[in-house]
C-alpha positions as CSV (number, residue, x, y, z in Angstrom):
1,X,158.3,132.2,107.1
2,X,155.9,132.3,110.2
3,X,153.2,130.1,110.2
4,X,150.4,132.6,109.9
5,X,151.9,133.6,106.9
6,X,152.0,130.0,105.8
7,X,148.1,129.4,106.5
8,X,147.3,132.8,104.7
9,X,149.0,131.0,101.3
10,X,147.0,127.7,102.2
11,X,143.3,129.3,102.4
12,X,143.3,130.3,99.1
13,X,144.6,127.5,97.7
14,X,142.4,125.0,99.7
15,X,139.3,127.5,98.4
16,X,140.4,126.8,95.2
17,X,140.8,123.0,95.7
18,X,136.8,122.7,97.4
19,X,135.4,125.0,94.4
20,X,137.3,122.9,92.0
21,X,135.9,119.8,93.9
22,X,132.3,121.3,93.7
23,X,132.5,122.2,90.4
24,X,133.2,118.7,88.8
25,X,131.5,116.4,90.9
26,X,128.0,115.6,90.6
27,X,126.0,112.7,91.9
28,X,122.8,111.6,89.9
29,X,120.0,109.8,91.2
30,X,118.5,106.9,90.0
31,X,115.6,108.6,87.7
32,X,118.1,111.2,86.8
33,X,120.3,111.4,83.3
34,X,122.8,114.1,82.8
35,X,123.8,115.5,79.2
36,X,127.3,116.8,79.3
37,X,128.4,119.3,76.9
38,X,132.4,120.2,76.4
39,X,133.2,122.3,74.2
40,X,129.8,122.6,72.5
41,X,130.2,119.0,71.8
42,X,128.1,116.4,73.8
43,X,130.6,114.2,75.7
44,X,130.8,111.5,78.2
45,X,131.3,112.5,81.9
46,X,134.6,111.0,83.0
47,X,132.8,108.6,85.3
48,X,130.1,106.6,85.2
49,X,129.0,107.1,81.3
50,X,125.7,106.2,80.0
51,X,124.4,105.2,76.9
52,X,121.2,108.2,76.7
53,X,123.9,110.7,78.8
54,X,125.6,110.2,82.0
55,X,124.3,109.1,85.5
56,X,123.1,107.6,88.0
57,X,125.5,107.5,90.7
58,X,128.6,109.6,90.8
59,X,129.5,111.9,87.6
60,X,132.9,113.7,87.3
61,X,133.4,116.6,85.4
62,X,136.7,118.7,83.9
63,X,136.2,122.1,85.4
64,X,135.3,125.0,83.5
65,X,135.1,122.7,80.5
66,X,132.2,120.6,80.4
67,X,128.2,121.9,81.0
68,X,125.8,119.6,82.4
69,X,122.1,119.5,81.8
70,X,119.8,116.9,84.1
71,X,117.1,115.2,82.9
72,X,114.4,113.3,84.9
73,X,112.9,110.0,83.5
74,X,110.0,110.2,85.4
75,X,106.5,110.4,84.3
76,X,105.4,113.8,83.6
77,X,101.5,115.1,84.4
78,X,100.8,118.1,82.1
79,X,97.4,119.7,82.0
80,X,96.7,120.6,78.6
81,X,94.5,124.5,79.0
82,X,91.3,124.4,77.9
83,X,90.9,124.6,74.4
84,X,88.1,126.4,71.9
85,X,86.5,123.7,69.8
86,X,84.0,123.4,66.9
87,X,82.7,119.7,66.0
88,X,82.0,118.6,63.2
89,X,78.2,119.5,63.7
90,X,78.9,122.7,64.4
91,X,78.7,122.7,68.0
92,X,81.0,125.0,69.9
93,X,82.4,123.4,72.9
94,X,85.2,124.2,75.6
95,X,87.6,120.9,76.5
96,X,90.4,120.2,78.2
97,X,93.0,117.4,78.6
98,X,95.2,115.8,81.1
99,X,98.8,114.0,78.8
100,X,101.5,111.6,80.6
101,X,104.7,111.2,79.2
102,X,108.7,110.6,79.8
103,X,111.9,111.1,78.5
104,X,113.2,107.8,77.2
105,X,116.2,109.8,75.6
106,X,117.9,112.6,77.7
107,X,120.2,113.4,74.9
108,X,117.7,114.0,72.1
109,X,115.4,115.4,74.4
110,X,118.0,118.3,75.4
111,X,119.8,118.1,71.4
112,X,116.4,117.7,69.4
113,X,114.0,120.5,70.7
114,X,114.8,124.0,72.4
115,X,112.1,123.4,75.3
116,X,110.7,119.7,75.2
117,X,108.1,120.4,77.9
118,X,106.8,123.5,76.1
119,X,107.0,121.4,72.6
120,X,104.6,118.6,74.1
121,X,102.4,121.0,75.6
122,X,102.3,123.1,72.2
123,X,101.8,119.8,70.4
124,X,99.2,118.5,72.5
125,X,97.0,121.8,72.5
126,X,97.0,121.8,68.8
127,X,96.5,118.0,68.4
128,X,93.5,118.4,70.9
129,X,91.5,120.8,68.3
130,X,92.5,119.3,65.4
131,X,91.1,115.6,66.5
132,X,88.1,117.1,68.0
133,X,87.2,119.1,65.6
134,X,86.6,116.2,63.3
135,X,83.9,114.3,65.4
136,X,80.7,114.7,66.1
137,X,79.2,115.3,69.7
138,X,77.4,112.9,70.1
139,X,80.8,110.8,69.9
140,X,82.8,113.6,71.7
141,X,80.3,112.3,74.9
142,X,80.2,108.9,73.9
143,X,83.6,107.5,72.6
144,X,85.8,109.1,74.7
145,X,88.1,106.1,74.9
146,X,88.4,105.7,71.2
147,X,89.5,109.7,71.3
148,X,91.9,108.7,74.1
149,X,93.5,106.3,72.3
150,X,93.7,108.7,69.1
151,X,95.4,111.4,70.5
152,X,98.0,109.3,72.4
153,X,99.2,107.8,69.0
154,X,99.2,111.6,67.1
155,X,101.2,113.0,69.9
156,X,103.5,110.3,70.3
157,X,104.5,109.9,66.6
158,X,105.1,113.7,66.9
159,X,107.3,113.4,70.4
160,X,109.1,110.2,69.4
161,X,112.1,112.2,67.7
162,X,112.7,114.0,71.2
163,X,113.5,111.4,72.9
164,X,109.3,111.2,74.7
165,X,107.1,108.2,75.0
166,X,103.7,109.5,75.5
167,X,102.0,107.1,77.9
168,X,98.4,108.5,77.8
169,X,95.9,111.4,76.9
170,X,93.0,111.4,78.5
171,X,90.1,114.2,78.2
172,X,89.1,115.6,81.1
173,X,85.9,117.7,80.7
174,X,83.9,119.0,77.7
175,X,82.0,122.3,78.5
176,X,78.6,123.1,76.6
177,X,77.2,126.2,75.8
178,X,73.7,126.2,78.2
179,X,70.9,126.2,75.1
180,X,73.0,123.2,74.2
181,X,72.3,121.8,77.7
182,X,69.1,122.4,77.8
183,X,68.4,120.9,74.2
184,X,70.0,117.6,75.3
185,X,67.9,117.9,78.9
186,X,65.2,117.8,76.0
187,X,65.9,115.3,74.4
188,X,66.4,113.3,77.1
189,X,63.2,113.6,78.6
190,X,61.6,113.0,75.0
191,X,63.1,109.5,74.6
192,X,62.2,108.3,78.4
193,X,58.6,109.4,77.8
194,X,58.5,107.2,74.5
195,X,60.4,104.5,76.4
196,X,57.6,104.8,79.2
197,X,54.7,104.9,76.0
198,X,56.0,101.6,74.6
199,X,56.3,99.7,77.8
200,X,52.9,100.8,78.5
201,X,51.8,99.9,75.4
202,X,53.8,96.5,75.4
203,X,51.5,96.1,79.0
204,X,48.2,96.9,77.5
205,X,48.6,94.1,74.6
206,X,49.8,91.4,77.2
207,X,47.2,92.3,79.3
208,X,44.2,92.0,76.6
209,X,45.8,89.1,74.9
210,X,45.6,87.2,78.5
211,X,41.7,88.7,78.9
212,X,41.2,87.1,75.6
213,X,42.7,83.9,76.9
214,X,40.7,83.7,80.1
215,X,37.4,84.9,78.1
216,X,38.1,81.8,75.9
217,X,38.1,80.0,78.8
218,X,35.3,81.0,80.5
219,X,32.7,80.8,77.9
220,X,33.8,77.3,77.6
221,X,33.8,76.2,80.9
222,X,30.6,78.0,82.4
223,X,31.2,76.5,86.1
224,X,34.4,78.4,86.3
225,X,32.3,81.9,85.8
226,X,30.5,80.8,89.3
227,X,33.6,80.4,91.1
228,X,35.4,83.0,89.7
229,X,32.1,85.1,91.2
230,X,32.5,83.6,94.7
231,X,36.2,84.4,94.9
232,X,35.2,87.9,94.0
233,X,32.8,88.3,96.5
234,X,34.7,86.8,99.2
235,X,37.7,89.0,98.8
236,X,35.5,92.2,98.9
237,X,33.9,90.5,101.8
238,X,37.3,90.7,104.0
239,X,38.3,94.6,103.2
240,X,35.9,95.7,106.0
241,X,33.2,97.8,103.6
242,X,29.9,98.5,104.2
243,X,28.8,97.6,100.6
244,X,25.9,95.4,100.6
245,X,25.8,92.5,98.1
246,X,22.8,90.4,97.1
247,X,24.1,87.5,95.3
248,X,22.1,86.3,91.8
249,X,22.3,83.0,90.1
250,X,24.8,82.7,87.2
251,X,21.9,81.1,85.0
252,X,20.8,84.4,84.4
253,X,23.8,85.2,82.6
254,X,23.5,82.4,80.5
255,X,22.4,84.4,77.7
256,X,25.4,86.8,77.9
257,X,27.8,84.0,77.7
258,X,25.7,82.0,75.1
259,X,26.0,85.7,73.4
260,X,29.5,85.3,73.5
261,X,30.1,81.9,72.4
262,X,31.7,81.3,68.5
263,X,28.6,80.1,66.2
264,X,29.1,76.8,65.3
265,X,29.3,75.8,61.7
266,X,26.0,73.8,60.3
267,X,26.6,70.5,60.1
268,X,26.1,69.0,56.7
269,X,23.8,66.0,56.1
270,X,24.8,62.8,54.9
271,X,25.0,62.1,51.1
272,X,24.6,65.9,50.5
């Protein structure tokens, strides 16, 4: 036998060899699980078995027997679509959703559900209307946390038999028809203009309770009406006018503030 005849028997043979090679060796990285299937039945890879599938590192598998499915354990950002809403008022409202979540368990993940990224995304859509449709909007806007919070726990318990820990929901934005816009504009012009009346009003009682204070004052110290009168004139005195005063004794206002001064009881005589 010649040896080109010899190499044409050993191509083959090594093609064989490198597909057979190619065929059952895998290598897995770190956030990567594999679920092996032979037979139908989920098995161990011959190297390297772990306890939620196989991997990472090097996996070997018996050709044209066993199936491999890879998993990633990372954390998964899904955007939940937009979804139709009616609160519990009665307000129609567009909202959408942001969910994180990983596989914890490759096996059930692959074994329990058909699609697990279509089953959480399914999940979280319908979770989404049902939990907003029972608040109000007022705490749709308000308590979005305590929402947050709600939905992660639903949509977990539901996920939890696949094999996915949902980390967080978070709603992202809540559309309003524009009449409701412009009733809340409304309103919220309505509550700063009666914020604005009660501090002005809060203003106007300090403000007389102190003239009432300083009128006590006065019309029992008279003297301090005369300098109060000097320091009036002297600060309109230095803004440059050309207002001409002609300053008048305070003893002819002597009968305004006596005017102004509490009667005093009659005094009651001795032995009467």
């Amino acid at each position: 036998m010649s040896g080109f005849e010899m190499l044409f028997g050993i191509v083959p043979v090594l093609v064989i060899v490198i597909f057979v090679i190619g065929s059952s060796v895998r290598i897995l990285r770190d956030y990567e699980r594999a679920v092996i299937f032979r037979f139908g039945r989920r098995a161990s890879a011959v190297l390297n078995p772990g306890g939620d599938g196989s991997g990472p590192g090097l996996v070997l598998l018996i050709p044209f027997v066993d199936k491999m499915v890879k998993v990633s354990l990372r954390t998964i950002t899904m955007d939940v679509p937009p979804q139709d809403v009616i609160t519990r008022d009665n307000v129609s409202v567009k909202v959408n959703a942001v969910i994180f979540f990983r596989v914890l368990d490759a096996a059930k993940a692959i074994i329990s559900v058909e699609d697990f990224l279509y089953a959480t995304s399914q999940i979280a859509q319908t979770t989404l209307r049902s939990v907003l449709g029972q608040q109000e909007l007022d705490d749709l806007l308000a308590a979005r946390d305590k929402i947050n919070q709600q939905l992660t726990r639903i949509i977990d318990e539901h996920t939890t038999p696949w094999g996915i820990k949902v980390a967080a929901v978070e709603v992202k934005n809540v559309d309003l028809p524009q009449d409701m816009q412009r009733a809340m504009s409304k309103q919220a012009e309505a509550e700063r203009e009666r914020r604005a009346k009660v501090i002005n009003a809060d203003g106007e009682f300090q403000a007389a309770a102190k003239l009432s204070e300083a009128a006590d004052v006065l019309s029992r110290y008279p003297i301090a009406i005369q300098l109060r009168y000097l320091q009036t004139m002297r600060e309109i005195a230095s803004e440059r006018n050309t207002t001409t005063f002609f300053p008048l004794p305070m003893e002819l206002f002597g009968a305004v503030i006596n005017a102004f001064k509490p009667a005093q009881p009659p005094k009651s005589e001795p032995g009467g």
